[in-house]
C-alpha positions as CSV (number, residue, x, y, z in Angstrom):
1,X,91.2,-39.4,140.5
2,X,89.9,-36.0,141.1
3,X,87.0,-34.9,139.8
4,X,88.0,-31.7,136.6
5,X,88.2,-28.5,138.0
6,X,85.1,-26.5,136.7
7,X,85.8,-23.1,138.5
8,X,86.0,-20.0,136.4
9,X,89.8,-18.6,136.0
10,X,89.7,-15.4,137.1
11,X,92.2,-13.0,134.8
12,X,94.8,-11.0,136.5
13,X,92.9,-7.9,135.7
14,X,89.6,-8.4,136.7
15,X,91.1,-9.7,140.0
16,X,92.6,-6.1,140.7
17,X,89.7,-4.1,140.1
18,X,88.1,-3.9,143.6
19,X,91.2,-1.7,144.2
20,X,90.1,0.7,141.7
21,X,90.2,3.6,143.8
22,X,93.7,2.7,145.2
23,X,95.4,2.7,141.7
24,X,93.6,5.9,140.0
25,X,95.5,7.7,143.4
26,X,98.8,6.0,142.7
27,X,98.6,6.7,138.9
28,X,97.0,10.1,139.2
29,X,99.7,11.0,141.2
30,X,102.6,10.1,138.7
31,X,100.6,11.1,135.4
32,X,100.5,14.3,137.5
33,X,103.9,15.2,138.0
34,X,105.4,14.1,134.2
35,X,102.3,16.6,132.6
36,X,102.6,18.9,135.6
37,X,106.8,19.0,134.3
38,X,105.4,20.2,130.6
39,X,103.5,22.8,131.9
40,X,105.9,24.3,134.3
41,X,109.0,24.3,131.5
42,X,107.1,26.5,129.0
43,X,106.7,29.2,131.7
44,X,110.1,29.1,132.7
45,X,111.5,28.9,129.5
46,X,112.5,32.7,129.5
47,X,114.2,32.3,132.8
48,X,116.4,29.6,131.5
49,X,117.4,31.3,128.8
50,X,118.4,34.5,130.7
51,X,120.3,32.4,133.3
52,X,122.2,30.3,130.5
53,X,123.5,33.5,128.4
54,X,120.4,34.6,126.4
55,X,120.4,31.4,125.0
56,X,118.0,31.9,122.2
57,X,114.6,30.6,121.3
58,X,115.8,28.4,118.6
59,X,118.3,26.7,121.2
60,X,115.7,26.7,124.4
61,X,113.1,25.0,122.2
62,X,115.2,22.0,122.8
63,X,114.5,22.0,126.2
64,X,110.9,21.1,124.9
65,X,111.1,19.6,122.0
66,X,113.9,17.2,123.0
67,X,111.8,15.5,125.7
68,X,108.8,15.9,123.2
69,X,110.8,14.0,120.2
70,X,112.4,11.2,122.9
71,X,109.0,10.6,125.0
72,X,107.2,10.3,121.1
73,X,109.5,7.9,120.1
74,X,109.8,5.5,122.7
75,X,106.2,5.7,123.8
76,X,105.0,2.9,121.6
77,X,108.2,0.4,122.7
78,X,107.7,1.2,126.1
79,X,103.7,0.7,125.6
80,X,104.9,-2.6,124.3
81,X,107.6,-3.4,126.9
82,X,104.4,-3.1,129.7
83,X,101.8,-5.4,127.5
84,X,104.6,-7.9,128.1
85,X,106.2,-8.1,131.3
86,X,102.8,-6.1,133.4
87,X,102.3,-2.4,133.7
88,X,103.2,-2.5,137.2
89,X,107.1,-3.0,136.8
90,X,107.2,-0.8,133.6
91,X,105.8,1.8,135.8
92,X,107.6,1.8,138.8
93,X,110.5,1.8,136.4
94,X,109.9,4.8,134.7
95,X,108.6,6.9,138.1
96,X,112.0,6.4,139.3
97,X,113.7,7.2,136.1
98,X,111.5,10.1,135.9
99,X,113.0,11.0,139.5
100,X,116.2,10.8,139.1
101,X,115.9,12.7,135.8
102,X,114.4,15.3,137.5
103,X,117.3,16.0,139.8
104,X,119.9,15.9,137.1
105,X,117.6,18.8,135.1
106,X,117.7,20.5,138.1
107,X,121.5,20.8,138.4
108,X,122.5,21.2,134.7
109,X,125.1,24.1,134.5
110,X,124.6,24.5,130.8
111,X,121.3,24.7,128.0
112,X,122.9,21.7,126.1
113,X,123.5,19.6,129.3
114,X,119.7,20.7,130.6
115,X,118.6,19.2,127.0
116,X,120.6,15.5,127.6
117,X,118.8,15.8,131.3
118,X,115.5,16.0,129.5
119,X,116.1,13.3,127.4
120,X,116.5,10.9,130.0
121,X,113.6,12.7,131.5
122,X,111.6,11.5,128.8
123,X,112.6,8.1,129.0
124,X,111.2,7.5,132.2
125,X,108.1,9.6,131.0
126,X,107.9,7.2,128.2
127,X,107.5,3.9,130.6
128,X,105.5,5.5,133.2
129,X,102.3,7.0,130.8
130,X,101.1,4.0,128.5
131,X,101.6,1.8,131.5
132,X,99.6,4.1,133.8
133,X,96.7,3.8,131.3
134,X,96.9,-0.1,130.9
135,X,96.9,-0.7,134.7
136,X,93.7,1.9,134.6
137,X,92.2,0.3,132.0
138,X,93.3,-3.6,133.1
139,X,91.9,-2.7,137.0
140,X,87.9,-1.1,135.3
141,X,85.4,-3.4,134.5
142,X,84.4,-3.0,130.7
143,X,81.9,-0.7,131.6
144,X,83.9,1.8,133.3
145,X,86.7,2.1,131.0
146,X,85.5,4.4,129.2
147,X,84.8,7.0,131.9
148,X,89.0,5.8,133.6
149,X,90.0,7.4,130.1
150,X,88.2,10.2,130.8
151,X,89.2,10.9,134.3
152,X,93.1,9.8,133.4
153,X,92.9,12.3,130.6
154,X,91.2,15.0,133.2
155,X,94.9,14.2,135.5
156,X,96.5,16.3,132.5
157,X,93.9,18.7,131.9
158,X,94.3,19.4,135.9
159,X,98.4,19.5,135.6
160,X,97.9,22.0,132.5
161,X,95.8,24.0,134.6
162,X,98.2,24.1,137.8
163,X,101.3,24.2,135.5
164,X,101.1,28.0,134.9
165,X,100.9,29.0,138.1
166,X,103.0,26.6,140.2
167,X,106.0,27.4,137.4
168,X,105.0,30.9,138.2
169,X,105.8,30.8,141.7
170,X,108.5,28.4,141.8
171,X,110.4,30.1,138.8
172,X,110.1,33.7,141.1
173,X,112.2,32.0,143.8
174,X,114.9,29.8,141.0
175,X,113.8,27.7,137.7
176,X,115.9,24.6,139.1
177,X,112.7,24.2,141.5
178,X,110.3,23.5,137.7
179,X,112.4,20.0,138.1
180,X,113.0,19.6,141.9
181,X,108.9,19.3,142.8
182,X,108.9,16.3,141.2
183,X,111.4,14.7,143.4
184,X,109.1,13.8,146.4
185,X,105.9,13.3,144.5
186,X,108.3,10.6,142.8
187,X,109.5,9.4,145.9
188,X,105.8,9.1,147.5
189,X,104.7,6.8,144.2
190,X,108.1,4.7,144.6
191,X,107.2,4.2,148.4
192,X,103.1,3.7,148.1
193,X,103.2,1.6,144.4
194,X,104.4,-1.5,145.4
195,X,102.3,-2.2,147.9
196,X,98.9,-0.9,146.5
197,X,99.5,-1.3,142.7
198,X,97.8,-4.7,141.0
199,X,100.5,-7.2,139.8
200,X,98.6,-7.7,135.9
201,X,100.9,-10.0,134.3
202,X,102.3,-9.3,131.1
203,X,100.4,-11.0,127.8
204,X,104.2,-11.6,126.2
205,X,106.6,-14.3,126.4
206,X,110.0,-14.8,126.7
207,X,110.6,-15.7,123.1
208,X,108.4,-12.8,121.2
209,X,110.3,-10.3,119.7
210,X,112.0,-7.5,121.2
211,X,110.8,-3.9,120.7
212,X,112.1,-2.3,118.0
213,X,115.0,-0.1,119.2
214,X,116.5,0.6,116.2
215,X,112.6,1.9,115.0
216,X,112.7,4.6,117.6
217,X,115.8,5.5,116.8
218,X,115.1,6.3,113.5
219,X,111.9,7.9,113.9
220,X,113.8,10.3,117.0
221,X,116.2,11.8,114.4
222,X,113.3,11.9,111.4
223,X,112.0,14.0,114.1
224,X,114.4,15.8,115.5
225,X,115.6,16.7,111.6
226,X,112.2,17.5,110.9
227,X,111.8,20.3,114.0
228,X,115.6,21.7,113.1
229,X,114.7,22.4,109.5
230,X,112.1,24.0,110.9
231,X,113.2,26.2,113.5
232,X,116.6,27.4,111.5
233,X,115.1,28.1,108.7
234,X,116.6,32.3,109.5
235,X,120.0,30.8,109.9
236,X,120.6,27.8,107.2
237,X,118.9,29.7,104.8
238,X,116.3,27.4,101.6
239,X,118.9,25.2,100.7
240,X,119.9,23.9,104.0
241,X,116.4,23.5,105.6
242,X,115.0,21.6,102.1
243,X,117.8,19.6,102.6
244,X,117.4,18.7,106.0
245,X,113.4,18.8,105.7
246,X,114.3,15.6,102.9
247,X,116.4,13.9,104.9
248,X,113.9,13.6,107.4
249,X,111.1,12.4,104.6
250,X,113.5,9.4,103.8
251,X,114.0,8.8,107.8
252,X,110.4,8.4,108.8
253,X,110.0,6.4,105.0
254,X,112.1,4.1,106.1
255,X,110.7,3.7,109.3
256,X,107.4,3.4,108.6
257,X,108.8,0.4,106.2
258,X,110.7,-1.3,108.9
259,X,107.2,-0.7,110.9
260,X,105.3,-3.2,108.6
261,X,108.3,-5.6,108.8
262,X,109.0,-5.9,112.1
263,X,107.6,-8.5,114.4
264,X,107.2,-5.2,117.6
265,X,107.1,-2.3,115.7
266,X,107.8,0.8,117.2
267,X,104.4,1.8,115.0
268,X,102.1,-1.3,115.0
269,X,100.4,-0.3,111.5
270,X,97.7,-2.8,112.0
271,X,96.4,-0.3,114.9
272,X,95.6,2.1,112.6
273,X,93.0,0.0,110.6
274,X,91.2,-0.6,113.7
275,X,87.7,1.5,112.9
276,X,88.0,4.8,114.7
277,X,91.5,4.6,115.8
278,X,93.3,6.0,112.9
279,X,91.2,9.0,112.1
280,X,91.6,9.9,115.9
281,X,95.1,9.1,115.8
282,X,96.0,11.7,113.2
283,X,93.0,14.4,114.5
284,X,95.6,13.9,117.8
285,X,98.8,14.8,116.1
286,X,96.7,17.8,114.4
287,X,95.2,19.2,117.6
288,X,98.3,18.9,119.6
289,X,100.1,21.2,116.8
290,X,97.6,23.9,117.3
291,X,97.7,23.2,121.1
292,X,101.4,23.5,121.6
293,X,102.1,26.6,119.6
294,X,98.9,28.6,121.5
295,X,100.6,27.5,125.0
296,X,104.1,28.6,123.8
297,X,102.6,31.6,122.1
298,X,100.8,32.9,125.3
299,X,103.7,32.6,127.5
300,X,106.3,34.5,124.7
301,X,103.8,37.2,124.2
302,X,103.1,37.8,128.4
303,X,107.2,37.7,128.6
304,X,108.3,39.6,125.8
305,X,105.5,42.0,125.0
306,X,104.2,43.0,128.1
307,X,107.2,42.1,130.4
308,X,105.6,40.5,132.8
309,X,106.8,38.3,135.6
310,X,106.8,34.4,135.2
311,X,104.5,33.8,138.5
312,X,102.0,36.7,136.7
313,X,102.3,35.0,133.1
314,X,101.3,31.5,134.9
315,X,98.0,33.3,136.0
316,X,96.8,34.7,133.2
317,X,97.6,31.3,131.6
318,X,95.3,29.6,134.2
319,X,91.7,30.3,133.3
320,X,91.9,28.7,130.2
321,X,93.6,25.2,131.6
322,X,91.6,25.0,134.7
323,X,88.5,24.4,132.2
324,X,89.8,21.9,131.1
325,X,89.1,19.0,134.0
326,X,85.4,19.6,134.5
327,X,84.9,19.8,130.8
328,X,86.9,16.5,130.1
329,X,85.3,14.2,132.2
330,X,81.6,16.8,132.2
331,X,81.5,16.1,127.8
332,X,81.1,12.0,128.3
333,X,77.7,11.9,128.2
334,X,77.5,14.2,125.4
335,X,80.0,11.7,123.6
336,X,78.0,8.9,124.1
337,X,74.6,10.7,122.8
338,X,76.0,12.1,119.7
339,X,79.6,10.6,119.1
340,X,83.0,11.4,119.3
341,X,83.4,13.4,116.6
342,X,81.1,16.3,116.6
343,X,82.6,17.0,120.2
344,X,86.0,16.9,118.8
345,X,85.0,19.1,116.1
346,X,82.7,21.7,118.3
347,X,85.5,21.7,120.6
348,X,88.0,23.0,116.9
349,X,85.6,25.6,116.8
350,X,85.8,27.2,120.4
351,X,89.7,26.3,120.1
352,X,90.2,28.0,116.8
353,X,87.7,31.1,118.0
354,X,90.3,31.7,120.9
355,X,93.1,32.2,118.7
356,X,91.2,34.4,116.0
357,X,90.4,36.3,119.3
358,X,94.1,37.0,119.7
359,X,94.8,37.6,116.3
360,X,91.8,40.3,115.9
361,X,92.4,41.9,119.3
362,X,95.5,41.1,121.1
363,X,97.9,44.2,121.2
364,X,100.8,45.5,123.6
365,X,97.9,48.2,124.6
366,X,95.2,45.9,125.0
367,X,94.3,44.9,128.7
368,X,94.7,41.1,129.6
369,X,90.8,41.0,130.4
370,X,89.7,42.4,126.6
371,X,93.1,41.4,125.0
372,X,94.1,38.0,126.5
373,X,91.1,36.2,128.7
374,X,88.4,36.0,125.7
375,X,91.0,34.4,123.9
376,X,92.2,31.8,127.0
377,X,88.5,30.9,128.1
378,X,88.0,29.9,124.4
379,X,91.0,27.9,123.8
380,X,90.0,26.0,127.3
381,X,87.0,25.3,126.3
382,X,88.3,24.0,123.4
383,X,90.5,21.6,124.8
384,X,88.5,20.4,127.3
385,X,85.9,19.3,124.3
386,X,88.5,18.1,122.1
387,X,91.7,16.7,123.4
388,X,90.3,13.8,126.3
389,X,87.1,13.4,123.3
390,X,90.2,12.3,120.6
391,X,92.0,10.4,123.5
392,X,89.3,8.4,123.9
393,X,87.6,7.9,120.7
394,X,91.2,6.2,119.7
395,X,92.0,4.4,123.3
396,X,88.9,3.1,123.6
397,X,88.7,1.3,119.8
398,X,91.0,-1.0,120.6
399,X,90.6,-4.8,122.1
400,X,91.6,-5.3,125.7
401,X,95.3,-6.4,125.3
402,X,96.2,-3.3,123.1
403,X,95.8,-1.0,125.6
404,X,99.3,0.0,126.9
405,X,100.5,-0.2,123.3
406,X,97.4,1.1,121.6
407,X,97.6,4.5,124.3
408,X,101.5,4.3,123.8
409,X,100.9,5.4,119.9
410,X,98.2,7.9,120.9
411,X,100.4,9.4,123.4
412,X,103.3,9.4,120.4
413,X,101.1,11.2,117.9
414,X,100.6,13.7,120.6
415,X,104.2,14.4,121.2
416,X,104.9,14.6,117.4
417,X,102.4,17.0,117.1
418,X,103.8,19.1,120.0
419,X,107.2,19.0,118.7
420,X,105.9,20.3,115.1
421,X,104.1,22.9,116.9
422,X,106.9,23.9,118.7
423,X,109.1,24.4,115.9
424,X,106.2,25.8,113.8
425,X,106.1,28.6,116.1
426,X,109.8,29.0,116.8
427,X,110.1,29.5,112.8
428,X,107.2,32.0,112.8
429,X,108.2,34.2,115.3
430,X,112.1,33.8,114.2
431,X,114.4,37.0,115.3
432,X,112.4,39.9,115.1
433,X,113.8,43.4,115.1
434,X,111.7,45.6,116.9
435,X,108.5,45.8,118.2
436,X,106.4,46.4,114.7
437,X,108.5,43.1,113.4
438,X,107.5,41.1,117.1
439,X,103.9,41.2,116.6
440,X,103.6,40.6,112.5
441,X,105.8,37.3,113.5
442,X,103.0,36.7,116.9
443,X,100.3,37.3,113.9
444,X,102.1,34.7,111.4
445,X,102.3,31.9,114.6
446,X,98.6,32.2,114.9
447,X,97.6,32.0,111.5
448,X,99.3,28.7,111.2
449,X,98.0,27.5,114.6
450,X,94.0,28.5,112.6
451,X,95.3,26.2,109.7
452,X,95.9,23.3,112.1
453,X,92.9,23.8,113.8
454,X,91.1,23.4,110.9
455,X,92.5,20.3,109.7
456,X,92.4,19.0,113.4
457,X,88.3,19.8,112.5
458,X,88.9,17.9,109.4
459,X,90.2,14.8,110.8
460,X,87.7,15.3,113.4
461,X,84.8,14.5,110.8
462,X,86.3,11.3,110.1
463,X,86.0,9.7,113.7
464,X,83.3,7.3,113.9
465,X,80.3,8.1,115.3
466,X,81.0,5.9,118.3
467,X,83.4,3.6,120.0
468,X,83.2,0.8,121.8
469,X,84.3,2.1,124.8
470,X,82.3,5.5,125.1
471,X,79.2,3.2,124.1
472,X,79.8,2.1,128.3
């Protein structure tokens, strides 16, 4: 009889990190190009809308908001789909769904046929990002994980940075070329990923439940209904956008019910009593409000007030973004000294500064170094504090085989947050006649960006002093 065998099993994910190195490029490279595609929409969003008829904003804030709404919604099933079978498969997967995608936006000969493109877009987005993170985070040692967040988070703060101006340049030659870069960056991940990426098995078995489909469905149209009721407010008039706005109440009530009921929820509510991952969770959907109706604000004003061209619009944008990496990964030890949420509430302040800038200062007279630079250098250096601090703080929280899901729901806040911020600003700025009209309606947009900065601050407060992970 043979003698027990005493050796230590080694788990599939320690086994995978000396390749550390090797998987940050692979996944750096894919987070990349689905943040990169974000960035380079919002500038080109004017283009489309000239080539496609003067669609107007209300329509062309599908283009974002429909790849927002789907990416939010499956984030958490998908999340859930790579704790089970291995991150590896989910994101292959969803790199060459991504791909594909990304073709079809390019030759949509219609707005509405554009938006389907970006739903399926989103899809492959959805598989691609909480599985990027769990291989990350399954291929660190404990004490490293919390500076992979970091640096993952940093891959978007770069794309946000190169966004402006890459759009810029490729939208002065055609805006189908915003969706063709990503072809061979996805191509190069497809050819490089399977042979570098570690094969972590899945923690699921073949007879746990299934993610909850029907779950994201629901919460896609409570949404969708929601950002509608917001942004047609001009034409449906009170009636029809209370109407719709309660519709969408009930919706997300009764997912949030089937949520606690189901065995996979598309929302595991359990996550959310973890300490410091519900506080950073909703700080998340706050911040990205403000955040996505600054971005969408600059662009509209640079466009429609001063008229300038797409490629100059993604420079001026630039200074504030390209702040954003060095300050990302720069803040850990600052985190780790004095917590996760003073950072994420000094970062509110610089953030909310930025936009008050604007407000106070910004005019169709004012030059972009006194008018518009103050106002960019501020909002960078808040969201280099804030955004990878909040990431973090949340990620971080949670136990070791939570990580693809537990990043998929922090990702989803962030996308609900940008679709509300979206549509928040789409409603402010609404049809204005004239000039005069143009900037009161600029003015009302970044009031209510302030107000969610502050309440982004306010959550902020309530993140615990530290977490687990920034504690490495």
């Amino acid at each position: 009889m043979n003698p027990p065998d005493t050796r230590t099993v080694v788990p599939p994910e320690i086994s995978a990190r000396p390749r550390l190195g090797v998987v940050f490029a692979v996944v750096a490279a894919g987070v990349a190009m689905s943040n990169l595609d974000v960035f380079i929409v919002n500038v080109a969003l004017p283009r489309i809308g000239g080539h496609f008829a003067d669609a107007s904003l209300s329509s062309l804030s599908w283009v974002l908001n429909a790849y927002a709404v789907v990416f939010a919604a499956l984030l958490v099933p998908a999340g859930n789909l790579a704790d089970r079978t291995g991150p590896r498969r989910a994101y292959l997967v969803g790199i060459a769904v991504f791909t594909v995608a990304s073709v079809l936006c390019a030759v949509a000969p219609g707005v509405w046929t554009l938006v389907a493109a970006r739903v399926a877009q989103a899809a492959g987005a959805a598989l691609l990002m909480p599985a990027s993170l769990g291989l990350l985070l399954a291929s660190a040692p404990p004490e490293r994980r919390g500076s992979m967040v970091r640096a993952w988070t940093a891959i978007s703060g770069l794309a946000a940075a190169l966004g402006p101006v890459v759009g810029g340049v490729l939208t002065q030659f055609d805006w189908r070329w915003v969706f063709l870069v990503n072809v061979p960056i996805g191509v190069a991940v497809l050819v490089a990923g399977p042979r570098v990426l570690p094969r972590t098995a899945g923690g699921g078995r073949a007879d746990t439940a299934r993610p909850d489909l029907p779950g994201a469905a629901l919460l896609t149209a409570a949404i969708a209904l929601l950002a509608l009721g917001l942004v047609k407010g001009d034409d449906w008039g009170p009636g029809g956008v209370a109407g719709t706005l309660a519709v969408a109440a009930l919706l997300f009530a009764w997912f949030v019910y089937r949520s606690g009921r189901h065995p996979s929820p598309v929302l595991p509510l359990p996550l959310l009593r973890v300490p410091g991952f519900g506080p950073a969770t909703v700080a998340n959907v706050l911040f990205a409000v403000a955040f996505a109706a600054m971005l969408l604000s600059v662009v509209l004003w640079c466009e429609q007030i001063w008229h300038w061209s797409a490629l100059r619009t993604g420079l001026a944008i630039a200074p504030g973004p390209i702040m954003v990496p060095a300050l990302a990964i720069g803040a850990g030890p600052i985190v780790r000294r004095v917590g996760a949420g003073p950072i994420a509430v000094a970062g509110c302040v610089f953030f909310a500064g930025g936009i008050a800038w604007w407000a106070w200062q910004l005019t169709p007279d004012a030059g972009y170094a006194q008018g518009m630079l103050p106002g960019m250098l501020l909002t960078g250096i808040g969201v280099g504090l804030t955004l990878p601090t909040l990431i973090g703080a949340a990620v971080t929280a949670l136990p070791p085989r939570s990580f693809s899901t537990g990043s998929g729901v922090v990702t989803m806040a962030r996308q609900v947050g940008t679709v509300l911020g979206v549509a928040m600003l789409v409603a402010a700025l609404g049809v204005p006649r004239g000039t005069a009209e143009a900037l009161d309606a600029f003015d009302a947009g970044w009031h209510l960006t302030l107000l969610a900065t502050a309440a982004a601050a306010v959550a902020g407060l309530c993140v615990r002093r530290r977490s687990g992970g920034e504690n490495s």
